[in-house]
C-alpha positions in Angstrom: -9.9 160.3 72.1 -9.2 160.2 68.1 -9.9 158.1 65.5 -8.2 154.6 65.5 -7.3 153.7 61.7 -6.2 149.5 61.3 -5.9 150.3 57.3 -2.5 151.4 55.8 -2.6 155.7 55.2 0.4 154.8 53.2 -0.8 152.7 50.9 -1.5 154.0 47.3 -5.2 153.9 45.6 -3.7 153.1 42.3 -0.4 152.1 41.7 0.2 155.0 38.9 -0.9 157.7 40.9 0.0 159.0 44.3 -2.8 159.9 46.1 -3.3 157.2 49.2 -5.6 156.0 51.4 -4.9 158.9 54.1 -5.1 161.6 51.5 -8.9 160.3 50.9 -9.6 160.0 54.4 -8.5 163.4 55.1 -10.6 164.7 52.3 -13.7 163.0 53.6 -13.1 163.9 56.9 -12.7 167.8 56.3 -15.0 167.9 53.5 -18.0 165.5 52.8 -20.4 166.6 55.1 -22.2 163.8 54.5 -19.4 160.6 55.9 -18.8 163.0 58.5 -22.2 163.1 59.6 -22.7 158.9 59.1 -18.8 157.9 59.7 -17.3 160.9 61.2 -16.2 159.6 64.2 -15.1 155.8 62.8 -12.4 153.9 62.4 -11.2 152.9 58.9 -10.3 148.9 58.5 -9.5 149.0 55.1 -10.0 150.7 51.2 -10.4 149.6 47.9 -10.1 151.5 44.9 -11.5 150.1 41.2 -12.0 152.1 37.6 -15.4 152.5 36.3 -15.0 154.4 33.5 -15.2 150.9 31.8 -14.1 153.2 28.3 -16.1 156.1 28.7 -13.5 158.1 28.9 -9.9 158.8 27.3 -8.2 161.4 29.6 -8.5 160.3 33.1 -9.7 157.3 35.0 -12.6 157.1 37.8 -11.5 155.1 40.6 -15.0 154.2 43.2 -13.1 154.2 46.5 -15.1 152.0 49.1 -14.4 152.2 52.4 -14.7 149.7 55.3 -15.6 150.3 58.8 -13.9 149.3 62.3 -16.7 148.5 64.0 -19.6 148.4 61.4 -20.7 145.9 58.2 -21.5 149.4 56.4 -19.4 150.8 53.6 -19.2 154.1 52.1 -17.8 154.9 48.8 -16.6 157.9 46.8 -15.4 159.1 43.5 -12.0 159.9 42.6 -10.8 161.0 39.3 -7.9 161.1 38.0 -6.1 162.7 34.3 -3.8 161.5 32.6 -3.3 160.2 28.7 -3.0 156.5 28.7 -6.9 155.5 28.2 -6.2 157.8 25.0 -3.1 156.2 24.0 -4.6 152.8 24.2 -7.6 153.1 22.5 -5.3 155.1 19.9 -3.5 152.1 19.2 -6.1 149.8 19.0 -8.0 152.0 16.4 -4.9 151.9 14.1 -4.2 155.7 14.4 -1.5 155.2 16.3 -0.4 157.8 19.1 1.9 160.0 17.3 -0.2 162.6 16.9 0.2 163.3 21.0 2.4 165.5 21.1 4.2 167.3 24.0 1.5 170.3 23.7 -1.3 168.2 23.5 -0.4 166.6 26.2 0.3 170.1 28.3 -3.5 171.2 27.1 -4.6 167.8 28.8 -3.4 169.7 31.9 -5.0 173.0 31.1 -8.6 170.7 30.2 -8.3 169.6 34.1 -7.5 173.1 35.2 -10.5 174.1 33.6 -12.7 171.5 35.2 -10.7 172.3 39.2 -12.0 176.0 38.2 -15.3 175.3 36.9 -16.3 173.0 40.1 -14.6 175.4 42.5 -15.8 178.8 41.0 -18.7 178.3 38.7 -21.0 175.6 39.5 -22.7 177.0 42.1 -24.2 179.5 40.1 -25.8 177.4 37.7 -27.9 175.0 40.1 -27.9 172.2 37.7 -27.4 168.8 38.4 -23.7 168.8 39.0 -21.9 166.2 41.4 -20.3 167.7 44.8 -16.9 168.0 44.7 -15.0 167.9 47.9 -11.3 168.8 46.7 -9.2 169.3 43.7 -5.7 168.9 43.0 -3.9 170.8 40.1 -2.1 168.8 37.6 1.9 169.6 36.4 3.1 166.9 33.9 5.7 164.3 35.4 5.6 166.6 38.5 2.1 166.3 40.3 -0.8 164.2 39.7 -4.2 166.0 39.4 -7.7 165.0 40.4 -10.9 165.4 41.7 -12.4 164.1 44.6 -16.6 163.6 44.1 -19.4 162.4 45.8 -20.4 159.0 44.3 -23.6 159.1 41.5 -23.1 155.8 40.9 -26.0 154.5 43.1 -28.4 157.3 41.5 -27.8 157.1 38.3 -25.5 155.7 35.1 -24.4 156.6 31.7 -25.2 155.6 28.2 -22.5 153.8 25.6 -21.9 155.7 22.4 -23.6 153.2 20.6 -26.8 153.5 22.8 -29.1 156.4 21.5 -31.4 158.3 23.4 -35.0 158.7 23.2 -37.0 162.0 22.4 -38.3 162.2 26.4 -34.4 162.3 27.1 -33.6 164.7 24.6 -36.5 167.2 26.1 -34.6 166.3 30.0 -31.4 167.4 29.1 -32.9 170.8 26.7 -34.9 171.7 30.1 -31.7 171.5 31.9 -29.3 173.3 29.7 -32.4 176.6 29.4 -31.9 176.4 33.3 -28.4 176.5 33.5 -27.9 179.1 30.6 -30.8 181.4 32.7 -28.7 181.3 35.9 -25.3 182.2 33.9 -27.2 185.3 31.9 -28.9 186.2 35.1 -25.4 185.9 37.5 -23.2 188.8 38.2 -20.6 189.0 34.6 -18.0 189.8 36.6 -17.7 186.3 38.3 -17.8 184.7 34.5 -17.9 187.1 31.6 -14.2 186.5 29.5 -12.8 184.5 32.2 -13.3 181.2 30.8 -12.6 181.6 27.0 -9.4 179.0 26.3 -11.3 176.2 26.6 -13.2 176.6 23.5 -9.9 175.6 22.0 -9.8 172.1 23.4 -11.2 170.4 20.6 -9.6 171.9 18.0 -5.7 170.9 19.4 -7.3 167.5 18.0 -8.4 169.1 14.0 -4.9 167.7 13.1 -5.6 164.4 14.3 -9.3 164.1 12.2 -7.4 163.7 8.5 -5.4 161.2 9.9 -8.7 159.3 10.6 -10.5 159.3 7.7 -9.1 156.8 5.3 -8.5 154.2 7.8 -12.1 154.8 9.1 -13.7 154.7 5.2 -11.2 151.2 4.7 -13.3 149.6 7.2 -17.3 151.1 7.6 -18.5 149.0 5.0 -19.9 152.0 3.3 -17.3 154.0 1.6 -19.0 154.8 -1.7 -21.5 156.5 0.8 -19.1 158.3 2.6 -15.8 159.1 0.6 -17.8 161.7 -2.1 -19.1 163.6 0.7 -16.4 163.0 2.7 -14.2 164.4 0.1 -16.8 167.3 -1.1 -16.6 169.1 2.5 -13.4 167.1 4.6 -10.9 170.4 4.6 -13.3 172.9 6.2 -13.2 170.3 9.1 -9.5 170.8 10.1 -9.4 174.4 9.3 -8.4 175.9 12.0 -10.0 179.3 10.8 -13.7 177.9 10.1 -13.0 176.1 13.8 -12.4 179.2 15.6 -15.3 181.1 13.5 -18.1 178.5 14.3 -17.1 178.2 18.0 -15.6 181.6 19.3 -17.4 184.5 17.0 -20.3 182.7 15.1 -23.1 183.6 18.0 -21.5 187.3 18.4 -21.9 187.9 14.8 -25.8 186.4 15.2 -25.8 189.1 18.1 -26.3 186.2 20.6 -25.3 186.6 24.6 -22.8 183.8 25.3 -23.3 181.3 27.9 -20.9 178.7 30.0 -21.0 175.8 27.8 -19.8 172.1 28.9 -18.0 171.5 25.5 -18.1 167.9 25.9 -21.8 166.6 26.6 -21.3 162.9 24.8 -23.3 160.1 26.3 -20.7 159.2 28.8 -20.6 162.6 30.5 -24.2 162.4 31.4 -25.9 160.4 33.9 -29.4 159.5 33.4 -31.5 158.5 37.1 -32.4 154.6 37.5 -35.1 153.1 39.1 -35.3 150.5 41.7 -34.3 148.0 39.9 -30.9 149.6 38.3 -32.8 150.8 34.6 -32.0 153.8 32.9 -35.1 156.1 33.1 -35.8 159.1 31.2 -34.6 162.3 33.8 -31.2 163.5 33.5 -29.4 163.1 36.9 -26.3 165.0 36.7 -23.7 166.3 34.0 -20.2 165.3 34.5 -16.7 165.7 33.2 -16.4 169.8 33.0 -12.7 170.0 31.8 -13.8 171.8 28.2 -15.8 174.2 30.0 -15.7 177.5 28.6 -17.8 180.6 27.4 -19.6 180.4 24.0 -22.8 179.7 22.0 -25.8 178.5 23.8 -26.0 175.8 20.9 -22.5 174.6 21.1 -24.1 171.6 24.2 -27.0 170.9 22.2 -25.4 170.5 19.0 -22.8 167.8 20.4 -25.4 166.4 22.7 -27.5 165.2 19.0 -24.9 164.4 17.5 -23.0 162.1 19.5 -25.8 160.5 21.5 -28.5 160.2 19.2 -28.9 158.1 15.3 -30.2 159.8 13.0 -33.7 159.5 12.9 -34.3 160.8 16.9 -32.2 163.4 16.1 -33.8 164.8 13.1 -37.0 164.2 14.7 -35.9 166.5 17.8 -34.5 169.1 15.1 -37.9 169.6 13.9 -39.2 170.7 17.3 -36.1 171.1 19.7 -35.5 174.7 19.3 -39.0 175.5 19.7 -38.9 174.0 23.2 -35.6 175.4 24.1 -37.4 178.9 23.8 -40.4 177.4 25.4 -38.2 175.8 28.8 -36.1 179.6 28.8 -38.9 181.4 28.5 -40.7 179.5 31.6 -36.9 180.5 33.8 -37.4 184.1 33.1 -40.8 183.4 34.6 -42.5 183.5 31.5 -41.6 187.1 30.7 -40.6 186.7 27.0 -39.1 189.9 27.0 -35.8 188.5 28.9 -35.1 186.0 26.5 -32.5 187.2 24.5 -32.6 185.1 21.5 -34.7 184.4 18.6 -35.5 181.0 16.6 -33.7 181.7 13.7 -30.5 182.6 15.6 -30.9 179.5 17.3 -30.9 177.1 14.4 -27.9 179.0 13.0 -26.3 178.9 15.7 -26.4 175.5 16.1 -25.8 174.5 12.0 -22.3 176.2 13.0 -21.6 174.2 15.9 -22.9 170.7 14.1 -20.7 171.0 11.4 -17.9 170.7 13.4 -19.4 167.8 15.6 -20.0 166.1 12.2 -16.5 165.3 11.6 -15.9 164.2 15.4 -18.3 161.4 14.8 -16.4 160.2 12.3 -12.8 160.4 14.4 -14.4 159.5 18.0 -16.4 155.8 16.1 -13.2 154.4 16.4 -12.0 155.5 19.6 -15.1 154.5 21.5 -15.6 151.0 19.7 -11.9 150.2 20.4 -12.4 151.1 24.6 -15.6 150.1 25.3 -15.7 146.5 27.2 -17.6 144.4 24.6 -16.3 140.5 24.1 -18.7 139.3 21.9 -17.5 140.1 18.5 -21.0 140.1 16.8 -22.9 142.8 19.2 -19.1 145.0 18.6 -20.2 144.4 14.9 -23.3 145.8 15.6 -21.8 148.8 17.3 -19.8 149.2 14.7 -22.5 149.3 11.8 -25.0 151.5 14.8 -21.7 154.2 14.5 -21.2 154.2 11.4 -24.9 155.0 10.2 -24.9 157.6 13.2 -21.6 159.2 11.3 -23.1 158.9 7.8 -26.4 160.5 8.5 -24.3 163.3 10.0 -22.2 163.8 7.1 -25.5 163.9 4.8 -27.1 166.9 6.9 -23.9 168.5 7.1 -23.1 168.5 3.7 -27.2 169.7 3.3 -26.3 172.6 5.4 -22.9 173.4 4.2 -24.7 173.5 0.4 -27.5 175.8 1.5 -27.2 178.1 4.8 -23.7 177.6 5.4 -22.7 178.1 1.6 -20.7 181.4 2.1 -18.7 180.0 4.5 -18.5 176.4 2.9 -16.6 178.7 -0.3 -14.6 180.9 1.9 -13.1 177.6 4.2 -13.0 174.6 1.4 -11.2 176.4 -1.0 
């Protein structure tokens, strides 16, 4: 006898996209062992489908799907996400930048950003053993032709993720740095063949958007309260950060030249791609519980995570606290994966903080850019705590900008000459 379905197969999840309820069901049913071990064999009464990403993210939406039961008061519910370009476009226009910087290609790399994340889930991730969610299915993504997605287990229950303007705390910071040596162990210690120059054009995901970051600046410095802090430094160092050539240096070659084996980096570790476990009564604790959003994926520095991770989730003082001891422990937390033989490690301190002084240049200037973008999404009606987001961003930027113009005066000086001029 088969399974008796009252709700609609037909009817859509979301009314932009075409996936329906049957298309879930299906997915379940072939591929979540776990409804098919608790719901398997029941009848579906009915679906409903609502975004929480609540603006944590610009190029897709994450629809919780919860389903209802025939013959039972339980539910189950599931993640599906989606790409597309209208989160970005909206906060785009809110922020005053307008959207006429996304262009046709831009758009086409969105596509290419959720290739990389189908690949990464369906080809990679089991050879990290990090905390990753289980994806079920995938569906490729052709502009105006096909709709994309992926189809998740649920993490909302287990654990949720931090605003932009929330900053982490040091026990955090060491969670995530224990995570990322484990991960980066697995990939040095895995088989090259399965990784090793296969995933190399997603490093360029962030710099399609260097074009958009001048475009940024002089609305951002008309309204931080702080421009005679910001413009002279902005101006000192602002053109090595759309050069395209100090871009590709910093992420693609930088670590080779510091004879550094790459790693699979994440590319996009902000604090809405990372989940942090809750306790019983729904609080944000201090474990990492699972690292989402892979679609920058791609093969690169081992500092290239770490160095967005600080700047983007942390102000300034937690995160020149953790740069006085963070690499240190990073050496420390690989060294205890290779089982404490030191001898498999194959970097040094001082390649590390190079390594990382490239890659946080280039965050730098993203902080300045992405202020905007998140203020403008995020779901805040009371004007004074966005006020207070706004000055908690715009510190966060600043104190970037100082260090990086520290590091682009001293270590970085060569290349500060050979890109600004």
């Amino acid at each position: 006898m088969g399974i008796c379905d009252v709700v609609d197969l037909t009817n859509k999840l979301h009314e932009k996209y075409s996936f329906t309820n049957g298309w879930l069901l299906d997915s379940l049913r072939e591929k979540d062992e776990i409804f098919k071990k608790l719901h398997g064999k029941s009848g579906v009464k009915d679906i409903t489908a609502y975004d929480v990403s609540d603006g944590k993210g610009f190029v897709s939406i994450v629809l919780r799907c919860t389903v209802f039961f025939v013959d039972s008061e339980e539910t189950y519910t599931t993640i599906l996400k989606i790409p597309g370009s209208d989160s970005l476009i909206e906060a785009s226009d809110k922020s005053d930048y307008g959207d006429s910087w996304l262009t046709e290609d831009m758009r086409q790399g969105l596509t290419e950003m959720h290739q990389f994340e189908c690949d990464f889930y369906n080809e990679i991730a089991p050879l990290l053993d990090a905390p990753i969610p289980n994806v079920f299915k995938t569906e490729p993504w052709i502009l105006d032709k096909f709709d994309g997605c992926v189809h998740m287990e649920d993490l909302t229950n287990r654990g949720k993720s931090l605003s932009y303007f929330d900053c982490i705390n040091l026990t955090q910071i060491k969670s995530f740095v224990k995570h990322l040596a484990k991960m980066h162990k697995n990939i040095l210690s895995a088989d090259q063949k399965l990784w090793k120059g296969k995933y190399l054009k997603g490093a360029d995901c962030f710099g399609k958007f260097l074009s958009v970051l001048e475009a940024t600046y002089e609305p951002f410095l008309q309204k931080c309260k702080r421009e005679k802090e910001f413009r002279p430094l902005l101006e000192k160092c602002k053109k090595i950060s759309w050069n395209t050539d100090y871009y590709n240096y910093a992420i693609k070659q930088s670590y080779i030249d510091l004879g550094m084996p790459s790693v699979l980096v994440h590319g996009d570790p902000h604090s809405g791609n990372i989940l942090w476990s809750i306790n019983s009564d729904g609080d944000i604790e201090n474990e990492l519980s699972a690292i989402i959003d892979w679609q920058t994926m791609h093969e690169g520095s081992p500092m290239e995570d770490l160095a967005r991770f600080l700047t983007h989730c942390t102000n300034g003082v937690i995160r020149r606290q953790a740069e006085a001891f963070i690499f240190n422990y990073y050496l420390e937390c690989l060294t205890k994966e290779f089982g404490g033989d030191v001898c498999k490690v194959p970097y040094a301190l001082e390649q590390l903080k190079t390594a990382y002084n490239f890659a946080f240049v280039i965050q730098t200037f993203f902080t300045i850019s992405d202020m905007s973008f998140f203020l403008e999404a995020i779901n805040e009606k009371n004007e004074g705590i966005k006020a207070a987001f706004a000055d908690t961003g715009v510190l966060k930027a600043l104190n970037n900008l100082e260090d990086c113009d520290r590091i682009l005066q001293g270590e970085l000086k060569e290349y500060f000459l050979k890109y600004c001029n």
